[in-house]
C-alpha positions as CSV (number, residue, x, y, z in Angstrom):
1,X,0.0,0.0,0.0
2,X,2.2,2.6,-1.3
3,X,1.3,6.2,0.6
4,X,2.0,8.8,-2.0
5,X,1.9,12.8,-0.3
6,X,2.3,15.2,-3.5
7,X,2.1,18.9,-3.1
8,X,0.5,19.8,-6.8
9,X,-2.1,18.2,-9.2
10,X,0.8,18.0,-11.4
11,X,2.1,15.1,-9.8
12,X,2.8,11.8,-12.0
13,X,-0.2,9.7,-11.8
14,X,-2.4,12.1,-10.7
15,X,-3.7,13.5,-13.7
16,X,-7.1,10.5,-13.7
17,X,-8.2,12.5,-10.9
18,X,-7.6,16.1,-12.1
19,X,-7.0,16.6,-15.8
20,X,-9.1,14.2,-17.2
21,X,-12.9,14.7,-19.0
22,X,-15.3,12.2,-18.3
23,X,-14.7,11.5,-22.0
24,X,-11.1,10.5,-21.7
25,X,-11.9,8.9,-18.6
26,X,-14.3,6.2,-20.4
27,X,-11.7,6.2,-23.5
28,X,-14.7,4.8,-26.3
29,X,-11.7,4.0,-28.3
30,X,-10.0,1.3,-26.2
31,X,-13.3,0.6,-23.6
32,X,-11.0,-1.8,-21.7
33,X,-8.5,1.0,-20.5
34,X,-11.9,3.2,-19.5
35,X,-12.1,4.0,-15.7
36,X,-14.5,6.0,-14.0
37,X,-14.2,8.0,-10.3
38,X,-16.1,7.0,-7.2
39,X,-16.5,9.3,-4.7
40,X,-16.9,9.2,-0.9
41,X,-16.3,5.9,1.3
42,X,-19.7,5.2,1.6
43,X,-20.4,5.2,-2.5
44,X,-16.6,3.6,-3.2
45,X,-17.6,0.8,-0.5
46,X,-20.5,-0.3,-2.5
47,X,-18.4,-0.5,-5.5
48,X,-15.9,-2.6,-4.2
49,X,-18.9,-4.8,-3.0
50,X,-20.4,-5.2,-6.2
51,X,-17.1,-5.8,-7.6
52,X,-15.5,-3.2,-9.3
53,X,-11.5,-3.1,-9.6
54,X,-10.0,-0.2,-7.7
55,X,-6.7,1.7,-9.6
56,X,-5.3,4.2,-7.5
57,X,-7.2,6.6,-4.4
58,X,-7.2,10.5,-4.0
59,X,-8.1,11.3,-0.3
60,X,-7.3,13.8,2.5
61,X,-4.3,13.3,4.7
62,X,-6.3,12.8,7.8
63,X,-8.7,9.8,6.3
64,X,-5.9,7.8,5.9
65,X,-6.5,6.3,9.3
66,X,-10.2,8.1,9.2
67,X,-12.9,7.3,6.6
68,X,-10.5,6.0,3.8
69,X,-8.9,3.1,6.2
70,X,-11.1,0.2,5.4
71,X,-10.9,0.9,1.7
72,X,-7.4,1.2,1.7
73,X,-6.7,-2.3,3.7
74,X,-9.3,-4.0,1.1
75,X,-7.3,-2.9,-2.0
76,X,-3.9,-4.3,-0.9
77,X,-1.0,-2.5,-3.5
78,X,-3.0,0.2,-5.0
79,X,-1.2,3.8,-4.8
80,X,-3.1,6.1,-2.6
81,X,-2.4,9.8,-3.2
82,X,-3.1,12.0,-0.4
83,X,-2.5,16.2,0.1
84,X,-4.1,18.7,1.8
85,X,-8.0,19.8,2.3
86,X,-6.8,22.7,0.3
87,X,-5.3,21.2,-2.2
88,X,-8.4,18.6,-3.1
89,X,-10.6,21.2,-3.4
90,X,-9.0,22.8,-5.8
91,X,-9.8,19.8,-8.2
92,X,-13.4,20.7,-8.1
93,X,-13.7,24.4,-6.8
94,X,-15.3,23.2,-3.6
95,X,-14.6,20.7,-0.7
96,X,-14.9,16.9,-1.9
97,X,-17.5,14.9,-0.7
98,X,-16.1,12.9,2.9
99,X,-12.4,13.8,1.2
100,X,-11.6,10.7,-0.7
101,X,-11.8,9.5,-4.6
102,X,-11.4,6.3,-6.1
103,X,-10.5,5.3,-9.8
104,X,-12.0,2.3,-10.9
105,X,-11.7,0.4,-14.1
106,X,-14.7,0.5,-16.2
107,X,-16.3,-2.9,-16.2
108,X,-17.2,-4.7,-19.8
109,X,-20.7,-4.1,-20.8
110,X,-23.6,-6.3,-20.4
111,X,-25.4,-7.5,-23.5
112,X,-29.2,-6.3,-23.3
113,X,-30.0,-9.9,-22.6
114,X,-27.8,-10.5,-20.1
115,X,-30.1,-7.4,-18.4
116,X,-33.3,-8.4,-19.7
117,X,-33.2,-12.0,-19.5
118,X,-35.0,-12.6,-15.7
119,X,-36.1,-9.1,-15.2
120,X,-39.8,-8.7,-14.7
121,X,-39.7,-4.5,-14.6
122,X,-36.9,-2.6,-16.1
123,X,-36.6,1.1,-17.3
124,X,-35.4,2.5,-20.6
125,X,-34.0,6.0,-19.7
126,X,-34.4,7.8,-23.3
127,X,-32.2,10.8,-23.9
128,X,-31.8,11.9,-20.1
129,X,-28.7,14.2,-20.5
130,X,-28.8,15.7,-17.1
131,X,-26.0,13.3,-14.3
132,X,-28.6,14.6,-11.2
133,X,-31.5,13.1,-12.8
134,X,-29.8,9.8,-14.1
135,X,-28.2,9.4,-10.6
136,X,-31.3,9.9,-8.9
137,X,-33.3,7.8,-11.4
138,X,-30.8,4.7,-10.4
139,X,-31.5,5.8,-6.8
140,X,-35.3,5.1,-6.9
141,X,-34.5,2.0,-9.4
142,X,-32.9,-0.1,-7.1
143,X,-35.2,1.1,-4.0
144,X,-38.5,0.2,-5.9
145,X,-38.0,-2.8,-7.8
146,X,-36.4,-2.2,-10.7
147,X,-34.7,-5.3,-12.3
148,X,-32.8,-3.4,-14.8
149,X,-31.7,-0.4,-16.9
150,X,-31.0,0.4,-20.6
151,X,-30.1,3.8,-21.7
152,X,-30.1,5.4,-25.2
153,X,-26.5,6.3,-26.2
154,X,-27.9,10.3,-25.7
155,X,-28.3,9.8,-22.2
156,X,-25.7,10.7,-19.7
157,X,-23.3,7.6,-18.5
158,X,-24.6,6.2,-15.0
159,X,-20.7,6.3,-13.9
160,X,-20.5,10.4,-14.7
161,X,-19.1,11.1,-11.1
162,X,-22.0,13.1,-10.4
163,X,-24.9,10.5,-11.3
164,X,-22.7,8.2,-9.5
165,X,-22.9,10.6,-6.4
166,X,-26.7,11.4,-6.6
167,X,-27.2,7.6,-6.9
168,X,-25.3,7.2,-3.4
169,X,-23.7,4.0,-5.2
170,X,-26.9,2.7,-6.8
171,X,-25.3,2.9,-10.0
172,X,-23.3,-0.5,-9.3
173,X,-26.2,-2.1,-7.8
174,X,-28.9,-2.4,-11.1
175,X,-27.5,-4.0,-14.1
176,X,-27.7,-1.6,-17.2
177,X,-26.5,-1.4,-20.1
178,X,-26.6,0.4,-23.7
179,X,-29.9,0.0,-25.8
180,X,-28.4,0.5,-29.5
181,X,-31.6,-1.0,-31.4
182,X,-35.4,0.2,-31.1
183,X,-38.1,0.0,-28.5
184,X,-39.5,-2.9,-30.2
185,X,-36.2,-5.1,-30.0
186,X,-37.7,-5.1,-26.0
187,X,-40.5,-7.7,-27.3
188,X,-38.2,-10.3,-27.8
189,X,-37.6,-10.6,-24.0
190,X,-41.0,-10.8,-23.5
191,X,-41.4,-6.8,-22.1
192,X,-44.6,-4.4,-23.1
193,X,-43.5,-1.2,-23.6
194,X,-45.2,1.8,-21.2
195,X,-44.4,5.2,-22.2
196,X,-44.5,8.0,-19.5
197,X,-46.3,10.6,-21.4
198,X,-49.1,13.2,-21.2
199,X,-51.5,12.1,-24.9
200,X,-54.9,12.1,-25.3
201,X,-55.3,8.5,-25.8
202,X,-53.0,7.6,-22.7
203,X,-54.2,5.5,-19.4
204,X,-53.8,6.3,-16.0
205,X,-50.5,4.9,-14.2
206,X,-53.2,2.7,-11.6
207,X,-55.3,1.4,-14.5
208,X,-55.1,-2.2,-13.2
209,X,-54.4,-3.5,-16.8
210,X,-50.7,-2.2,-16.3
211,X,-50.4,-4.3,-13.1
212,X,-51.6,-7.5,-14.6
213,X,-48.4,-7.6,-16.9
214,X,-45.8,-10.1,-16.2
215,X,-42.8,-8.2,-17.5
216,X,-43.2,-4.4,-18.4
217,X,-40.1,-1.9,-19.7
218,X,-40.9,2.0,-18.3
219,X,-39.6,4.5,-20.8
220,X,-38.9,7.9,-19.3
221,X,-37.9,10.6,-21.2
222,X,-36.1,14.4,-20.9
223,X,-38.8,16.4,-18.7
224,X,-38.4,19.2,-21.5
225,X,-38.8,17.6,-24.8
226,X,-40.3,14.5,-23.4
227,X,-40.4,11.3,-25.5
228,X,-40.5,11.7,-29.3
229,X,-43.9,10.9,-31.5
230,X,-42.1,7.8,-32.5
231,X,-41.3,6.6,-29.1
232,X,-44.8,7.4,-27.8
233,X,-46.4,5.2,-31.1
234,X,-44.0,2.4,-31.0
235,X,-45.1,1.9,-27.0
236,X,-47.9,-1.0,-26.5
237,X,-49.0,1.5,-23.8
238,X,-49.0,5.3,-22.9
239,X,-48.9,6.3,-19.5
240,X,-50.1,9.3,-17.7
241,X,-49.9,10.5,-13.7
242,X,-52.7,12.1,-12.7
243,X,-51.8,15.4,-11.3
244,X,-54.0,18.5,-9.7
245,X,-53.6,21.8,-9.4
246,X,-53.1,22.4,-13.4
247,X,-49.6,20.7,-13.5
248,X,-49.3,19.4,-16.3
249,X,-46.0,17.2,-15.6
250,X,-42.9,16.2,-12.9
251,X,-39.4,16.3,-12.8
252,X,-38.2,13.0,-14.7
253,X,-36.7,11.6,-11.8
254,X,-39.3,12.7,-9.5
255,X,-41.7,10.4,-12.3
256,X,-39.8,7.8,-12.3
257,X,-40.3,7.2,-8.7
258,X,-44.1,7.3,-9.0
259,X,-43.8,5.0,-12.0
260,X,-41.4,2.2,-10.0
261,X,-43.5,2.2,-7.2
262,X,-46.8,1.8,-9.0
263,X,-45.9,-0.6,-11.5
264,X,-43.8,-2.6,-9.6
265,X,-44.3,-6.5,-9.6
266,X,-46.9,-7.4,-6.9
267,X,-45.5,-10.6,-6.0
């Protein structure tokens, strides 16, 4: 467990934690060189449960023998780089989150089947750009039942470091992965599509016909342009939430928890 104190951001090996984009950080050229950063024990910890591979750690001086001591006994020979409170938050422009980072490797991606295969209720997240709304989206996925996650390749990576933070960790918890085909591929595993959106011709979210499906896939899209016309027609159902007060729609992740919840499997 080599302890490695550096003075300046500069410092050889550093640079994953403070030069980097999120872009280089994946590296879409050579996937299997990606790595993404976890941040805080608490989130890093459920990483390492899950299994992800831990590179090298960022943290504060004093969590060392604090908050980053468990974490650093469970990853043996990995270099852990440690500086000042002052010195951290300079990375960000503001205090880091409990004082520790983690770069992990990126893990190979899961085939949609491998996802869909024994899931009763997943979610397709379709073009969600924003990392607070995909974080929190994981967040009420894993609380509320869902099985899985596939993403269109416009939507913001669920290892951004601040999805992963919003998520507390919840990223590593649901399986996801990348949907590159269409809506309807989802039939082959079974799923009936429900689309989240306001239409004349859509059902209420407790219409009990939605419970009665064995396997469903909830697609939520951006709260501003919402689904697209295509999306909504492809769907074997649209959804509404019945709202009062004239509001005509939610906060996508503020949805998506209604949706979980109500259209979870009942037994």
């Amino acid at each position: 467990m080599p302890i490695i104190e550096i003075s300046s951001l500069d410092h050889p090996g550093v640079e994953v934690f403070s030069t980097l984009t999120e872009a280089q950080l994946r590296n879409r050229l050579e996937p299997e060189k990606g790595l993404f950063i976890a941040e805080s024990p608490k989130v890093i910890k459920v990483a390492l449960d899950a299994g992800y591979e831990p590179l090298a750690l960022l943290c504060e001086q004093r969590h060392i023998t604090g908050d980053a001591a468990e974490i650093i006994e469970r990853c043996g020979d990995m270099p852990v780089y440690t500086g000042s409170r002052e010195l951290l938050a300079s990375l960000t422009g503001y205090v880091l989150t409990r004082g520790v980072l983690c770069a992990m490797r990126l893990p190979a991606p899961r085939s949609i089947e491998e996802v869909c295969q024994k899931a009763r209720r997943i979610v397709l997240i379709d073009g969600v750009a924003d990392t607070t709304n995909i974080g929190a989206i994981f967040r009420s996925a894993a609380a509320l039942g869902i099985d899985g996650v596939l993403l269109t390749r416009n939507s913001c990576s669920p290892l951004n470091r601040r999805a992963i933070r919003v998520s507390m960790g919840s990223v590593f918890l649901v399986p996801w992965t990348w949907l590159d085909g269409s809506l309807s591929d989802l039939g082959k595993y079974g799923f009936r599509t429900v689309a989240m959106a306001l239409t004349d011709n859509s059902i209420s979210i407790d219409d009990p016909i939605l419970a009665a499906e064995p396997k469903l896939a909830i697609v939520m899209g951006t709260e501003g342009d919402g689904l697209s016309d295509k999306t909504i027609a492809d769907a074997d159902y649209v959804v509404r939430i019945p709202m009062s007060h004239g509001v005509d729609s939610l906060n996508v992740a503020a949805a998506s928890a209604i949706a979980f919840w109500q259209l979870r499997a009942k037994d």
